[in-house]
Backbone as CSV, one residue per row, in Angstrom:
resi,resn,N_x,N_y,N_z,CA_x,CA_y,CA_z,C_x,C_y,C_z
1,UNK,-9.370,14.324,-19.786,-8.276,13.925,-18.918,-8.692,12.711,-18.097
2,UNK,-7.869,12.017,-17.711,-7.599,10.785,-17.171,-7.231,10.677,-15.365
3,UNK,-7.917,9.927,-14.782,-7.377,10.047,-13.314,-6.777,8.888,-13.177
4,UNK,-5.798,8.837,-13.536,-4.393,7.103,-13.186,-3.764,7.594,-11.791
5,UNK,-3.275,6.468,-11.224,-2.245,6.980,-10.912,-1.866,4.960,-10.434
6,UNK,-0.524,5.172,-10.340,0.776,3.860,-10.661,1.229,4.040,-8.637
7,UNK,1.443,2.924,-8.411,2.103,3.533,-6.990,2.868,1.877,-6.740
8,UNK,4.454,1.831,-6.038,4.972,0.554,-6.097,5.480,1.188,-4.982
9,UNK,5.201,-0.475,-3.782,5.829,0.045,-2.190,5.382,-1.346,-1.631
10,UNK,5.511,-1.122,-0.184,5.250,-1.962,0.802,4.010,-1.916,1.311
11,UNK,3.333,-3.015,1.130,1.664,-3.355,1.896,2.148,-2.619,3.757
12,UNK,1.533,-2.163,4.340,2.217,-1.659,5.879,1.255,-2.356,6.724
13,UNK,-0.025,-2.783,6.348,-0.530,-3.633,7.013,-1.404,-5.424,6.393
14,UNK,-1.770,-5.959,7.179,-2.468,-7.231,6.931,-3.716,-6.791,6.190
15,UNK,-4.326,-7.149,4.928,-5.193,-6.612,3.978,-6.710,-6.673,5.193
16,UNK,-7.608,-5.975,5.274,-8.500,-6.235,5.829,-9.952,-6.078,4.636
17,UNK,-10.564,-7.125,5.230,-11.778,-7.286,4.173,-13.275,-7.336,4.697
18,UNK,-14.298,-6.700,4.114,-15.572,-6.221,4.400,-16.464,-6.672,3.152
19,UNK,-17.669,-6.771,3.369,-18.820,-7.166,2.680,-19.955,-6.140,3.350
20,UNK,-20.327,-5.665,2.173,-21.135,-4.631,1.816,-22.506,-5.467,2.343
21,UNK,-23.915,-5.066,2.606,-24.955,-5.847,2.777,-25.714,-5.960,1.447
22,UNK,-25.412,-5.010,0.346,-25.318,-5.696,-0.894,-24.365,-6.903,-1.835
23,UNK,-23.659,-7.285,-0.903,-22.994,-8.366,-1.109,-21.686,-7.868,-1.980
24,UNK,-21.312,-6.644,-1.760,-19.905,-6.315,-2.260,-18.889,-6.257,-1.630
25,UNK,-17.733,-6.765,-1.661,-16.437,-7.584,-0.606,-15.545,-6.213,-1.102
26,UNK,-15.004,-5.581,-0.142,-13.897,-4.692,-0.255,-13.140,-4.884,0.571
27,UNK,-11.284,-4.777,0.060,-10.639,-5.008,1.258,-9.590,-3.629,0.720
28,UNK,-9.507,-3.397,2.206,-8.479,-2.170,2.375,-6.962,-2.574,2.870
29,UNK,-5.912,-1.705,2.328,-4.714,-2.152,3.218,-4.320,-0.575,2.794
30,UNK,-2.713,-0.496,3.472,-2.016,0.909,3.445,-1.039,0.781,2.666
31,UNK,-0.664,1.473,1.805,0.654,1.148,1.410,1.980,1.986,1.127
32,UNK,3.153,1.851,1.695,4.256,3.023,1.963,4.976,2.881,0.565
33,UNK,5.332,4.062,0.015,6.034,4.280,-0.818,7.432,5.558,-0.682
34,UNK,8.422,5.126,-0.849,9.477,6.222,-0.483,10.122,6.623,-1.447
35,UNK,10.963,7.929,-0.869,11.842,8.053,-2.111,12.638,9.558,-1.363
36,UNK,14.495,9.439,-2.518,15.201,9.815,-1.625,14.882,11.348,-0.689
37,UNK,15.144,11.768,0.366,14.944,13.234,0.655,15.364,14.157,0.038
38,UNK,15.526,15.358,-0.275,16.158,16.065,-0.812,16.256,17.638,-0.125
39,UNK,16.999,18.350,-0.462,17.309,19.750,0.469,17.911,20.424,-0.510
40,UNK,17.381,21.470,-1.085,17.983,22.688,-2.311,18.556,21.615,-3.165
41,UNK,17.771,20.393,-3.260,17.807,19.838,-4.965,18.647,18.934,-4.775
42,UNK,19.056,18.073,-3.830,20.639,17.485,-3.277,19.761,16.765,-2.549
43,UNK,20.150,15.159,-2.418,20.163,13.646,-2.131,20.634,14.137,-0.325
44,UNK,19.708,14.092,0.788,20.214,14.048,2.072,20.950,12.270,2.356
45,UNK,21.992,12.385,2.586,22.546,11.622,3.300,22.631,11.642,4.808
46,UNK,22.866,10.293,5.674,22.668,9.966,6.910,23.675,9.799,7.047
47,UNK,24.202,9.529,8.737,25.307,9.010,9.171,25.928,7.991,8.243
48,UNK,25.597,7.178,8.060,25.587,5.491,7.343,25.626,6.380,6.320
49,UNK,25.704,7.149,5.614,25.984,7.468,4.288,25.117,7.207,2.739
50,UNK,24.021,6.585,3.751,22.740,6.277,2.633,21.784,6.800,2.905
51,UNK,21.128,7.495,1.549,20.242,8.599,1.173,18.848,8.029,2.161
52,UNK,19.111,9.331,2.545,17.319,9.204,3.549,16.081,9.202,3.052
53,UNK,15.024,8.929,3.517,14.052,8.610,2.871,12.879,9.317,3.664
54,UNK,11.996,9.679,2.671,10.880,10.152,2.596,9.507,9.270,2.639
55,UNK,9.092,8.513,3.760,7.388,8.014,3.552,6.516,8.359,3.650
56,UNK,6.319,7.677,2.472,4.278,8.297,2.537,3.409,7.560,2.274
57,UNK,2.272,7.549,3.080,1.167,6.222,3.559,0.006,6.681,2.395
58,UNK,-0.986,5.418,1.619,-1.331,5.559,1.114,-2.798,4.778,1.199
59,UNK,-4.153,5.362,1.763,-4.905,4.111,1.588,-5.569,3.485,0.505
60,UNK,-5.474,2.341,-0.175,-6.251,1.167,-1.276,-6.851,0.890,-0.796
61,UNK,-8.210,0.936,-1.700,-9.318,-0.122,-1.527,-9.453,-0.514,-2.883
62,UNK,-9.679,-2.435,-2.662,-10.101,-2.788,-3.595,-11.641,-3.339,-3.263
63,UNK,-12.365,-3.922,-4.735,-13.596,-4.506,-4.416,-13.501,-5.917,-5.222
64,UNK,-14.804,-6.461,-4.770,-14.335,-7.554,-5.386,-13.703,-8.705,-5.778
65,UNK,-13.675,-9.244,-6.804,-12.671,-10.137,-7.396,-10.836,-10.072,-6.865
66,UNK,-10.795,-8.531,-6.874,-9.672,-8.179,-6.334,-9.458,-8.182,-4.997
67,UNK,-10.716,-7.845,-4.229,-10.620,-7.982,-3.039,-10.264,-9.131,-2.582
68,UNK,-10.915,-10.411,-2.890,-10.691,-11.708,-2.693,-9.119,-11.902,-2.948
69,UNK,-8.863,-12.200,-4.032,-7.018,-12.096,-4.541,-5.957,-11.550,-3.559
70,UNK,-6.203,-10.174,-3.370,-5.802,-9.493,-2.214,-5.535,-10.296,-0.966
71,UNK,-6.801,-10.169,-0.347,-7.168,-11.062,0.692,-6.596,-12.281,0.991
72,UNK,-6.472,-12.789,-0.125,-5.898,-14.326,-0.338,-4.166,-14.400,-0.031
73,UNK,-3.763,-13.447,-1.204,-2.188,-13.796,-0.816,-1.741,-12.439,-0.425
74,UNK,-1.897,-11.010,-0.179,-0.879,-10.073,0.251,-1.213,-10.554,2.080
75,UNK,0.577,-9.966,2.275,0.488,-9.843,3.828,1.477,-8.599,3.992
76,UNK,1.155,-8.250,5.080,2.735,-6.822,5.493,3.637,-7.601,4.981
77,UNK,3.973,-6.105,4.708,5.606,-5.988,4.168,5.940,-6.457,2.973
78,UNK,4.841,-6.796,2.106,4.913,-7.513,0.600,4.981,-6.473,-0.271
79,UNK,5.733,-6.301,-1.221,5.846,-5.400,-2.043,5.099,-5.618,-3.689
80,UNK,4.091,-4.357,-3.536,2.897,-4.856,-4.532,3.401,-3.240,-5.915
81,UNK,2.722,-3.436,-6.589,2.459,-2.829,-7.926,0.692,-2.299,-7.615
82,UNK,0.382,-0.997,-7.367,-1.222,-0.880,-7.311,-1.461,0.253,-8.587
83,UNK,-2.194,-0.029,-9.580,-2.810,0.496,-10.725,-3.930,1.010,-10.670
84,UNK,-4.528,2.309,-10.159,-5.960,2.694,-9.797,-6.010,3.983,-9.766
85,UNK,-7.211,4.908,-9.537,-7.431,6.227,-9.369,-7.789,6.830,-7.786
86,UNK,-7.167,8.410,-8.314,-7.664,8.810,-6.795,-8.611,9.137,-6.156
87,UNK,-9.452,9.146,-5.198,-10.533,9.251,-5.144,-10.724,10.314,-3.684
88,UNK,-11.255,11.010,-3.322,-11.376,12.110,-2.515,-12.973,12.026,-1.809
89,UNK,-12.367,12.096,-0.626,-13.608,11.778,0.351,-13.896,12.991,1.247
90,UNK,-15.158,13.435,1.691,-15.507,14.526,2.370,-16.604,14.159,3.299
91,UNK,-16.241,14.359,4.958,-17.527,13.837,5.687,-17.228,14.682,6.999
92,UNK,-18.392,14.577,7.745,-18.457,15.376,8.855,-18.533,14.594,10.237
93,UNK,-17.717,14.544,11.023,-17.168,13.867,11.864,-18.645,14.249,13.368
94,UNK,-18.084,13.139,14.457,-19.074,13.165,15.211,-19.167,14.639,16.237
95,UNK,-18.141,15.539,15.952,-17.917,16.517,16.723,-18.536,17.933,15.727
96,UNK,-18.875,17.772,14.513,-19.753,18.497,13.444,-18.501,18.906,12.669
97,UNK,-17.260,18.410,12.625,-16.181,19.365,11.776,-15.938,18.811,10.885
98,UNK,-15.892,19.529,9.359,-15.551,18.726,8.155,-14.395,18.252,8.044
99,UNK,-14.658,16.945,7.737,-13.104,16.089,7.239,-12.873,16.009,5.983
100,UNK,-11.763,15.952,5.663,-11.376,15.569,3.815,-10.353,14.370,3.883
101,UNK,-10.627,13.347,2.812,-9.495,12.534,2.880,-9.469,11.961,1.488
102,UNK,-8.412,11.086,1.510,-8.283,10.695,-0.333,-8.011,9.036,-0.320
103,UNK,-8.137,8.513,-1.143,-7.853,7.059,-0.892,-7.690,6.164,-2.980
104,UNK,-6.859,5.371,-2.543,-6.572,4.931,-4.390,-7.997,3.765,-4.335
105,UNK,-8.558,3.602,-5.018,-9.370,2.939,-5.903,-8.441,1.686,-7.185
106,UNK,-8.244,1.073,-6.296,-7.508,-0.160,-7.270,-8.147,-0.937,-8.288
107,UNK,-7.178,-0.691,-9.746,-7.889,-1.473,-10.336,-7.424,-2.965,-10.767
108,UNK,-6.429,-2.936,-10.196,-5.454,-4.125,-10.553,-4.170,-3.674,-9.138
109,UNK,-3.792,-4.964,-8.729,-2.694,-5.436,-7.959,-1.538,-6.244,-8.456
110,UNK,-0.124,-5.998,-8.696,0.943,-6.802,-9.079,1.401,-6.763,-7.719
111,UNK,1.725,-8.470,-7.469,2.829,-9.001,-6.878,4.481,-8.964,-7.301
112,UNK,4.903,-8.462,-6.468,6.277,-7.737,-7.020,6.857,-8.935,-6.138
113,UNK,7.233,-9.030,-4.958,8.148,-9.975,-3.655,7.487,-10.305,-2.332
114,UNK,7.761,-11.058,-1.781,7.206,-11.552,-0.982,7.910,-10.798,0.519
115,UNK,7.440,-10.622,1.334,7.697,-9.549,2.405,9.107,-11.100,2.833
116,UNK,9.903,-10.160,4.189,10.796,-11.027,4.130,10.779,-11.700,5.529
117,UNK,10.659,-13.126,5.183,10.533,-14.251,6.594,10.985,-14.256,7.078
118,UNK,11.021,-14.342,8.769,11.770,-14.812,9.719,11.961,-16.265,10.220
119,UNK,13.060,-16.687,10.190,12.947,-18.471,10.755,12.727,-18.654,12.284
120,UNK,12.769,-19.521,12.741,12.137,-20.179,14.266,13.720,-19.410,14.924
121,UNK,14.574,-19.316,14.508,15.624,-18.848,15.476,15.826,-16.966,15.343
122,UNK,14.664,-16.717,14.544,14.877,-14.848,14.090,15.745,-14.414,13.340
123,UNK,16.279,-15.133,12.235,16.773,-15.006,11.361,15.979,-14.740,10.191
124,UNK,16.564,-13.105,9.056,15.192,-12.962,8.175,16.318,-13.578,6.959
125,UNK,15.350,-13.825,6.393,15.385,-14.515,4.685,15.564,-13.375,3.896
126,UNK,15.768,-13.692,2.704,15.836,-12.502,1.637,14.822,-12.602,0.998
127,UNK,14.753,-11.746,0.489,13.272,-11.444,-0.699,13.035,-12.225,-2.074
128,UNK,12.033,-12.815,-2.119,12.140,-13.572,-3.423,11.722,-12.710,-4.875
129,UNK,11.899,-12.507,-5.745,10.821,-12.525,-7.023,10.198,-13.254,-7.414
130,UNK,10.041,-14.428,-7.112,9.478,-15.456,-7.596,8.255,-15.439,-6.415
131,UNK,6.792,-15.419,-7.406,5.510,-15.687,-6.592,5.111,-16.955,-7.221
132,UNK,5.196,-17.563,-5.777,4.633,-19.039,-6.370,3.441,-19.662,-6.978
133,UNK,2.721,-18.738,-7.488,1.596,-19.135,-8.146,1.346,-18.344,-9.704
């Protein structure tokens, strides 16, 4: 068996990046992925009449080559494609109590849109598909 897992959402923060003192560059960011609520199998609707949503935060780390890439062009609110496995962490905190946590292991990043701009008067832009490079 295989540990994949596919995840498409919103970067939630500015990528942050680290170098190992073996000279390995990892950068971490969070990334939200939603999807509609549901209640005995049925789409919750809101006032506004559009299906509510469910988020859930996800932490990536990449290394590397990717890290750099990353680093380079994601910013909040960019909507990425992350291709990687899950990975499960276990440590004991400064108070002696065990922690557990999980985090994706990226092996690849798609640029999906570019988060959406605001102009000098606070007006936002729409979302492009088009990545300019």
């Amino acid at each position: 068996m295989t540990n994949i897992v596919l995840l498409a959402g919103n970067i939630g923060n500015d990528p942050e990046t680290a170098t190992t003192r073996g000279g390995t560059r990892i950068t971490d960011f969070r990334l939200a992925t939603s999807r509609p609520r549901r209640v005995d199998g049925k789409v919750v609707k809101g006032e506004n009449g559009y299906a509510e949503q469910d988020t859930e935060w996800h932490r990536v780390k990449c290394f590397n080559g990717l890290a750099e890439t990353v680093q380079k062009h994601c910013v909040k609110g960019m909507k990425v494609a992350v291709r990687g496995r899950i990975h499960y962490t276990q440590w004991t905190d400064s108070e002696g109590v065990e922690r557990y946590g999980s985090e994706i292991i990226a092996d690849g990043v798609e640029f999906l849109a570019w988060p959406k701009q605001r102009d000098s008067a606070g007006n936002q832009s729409e979302d492009t598909d088009e990545i300019p490079f």
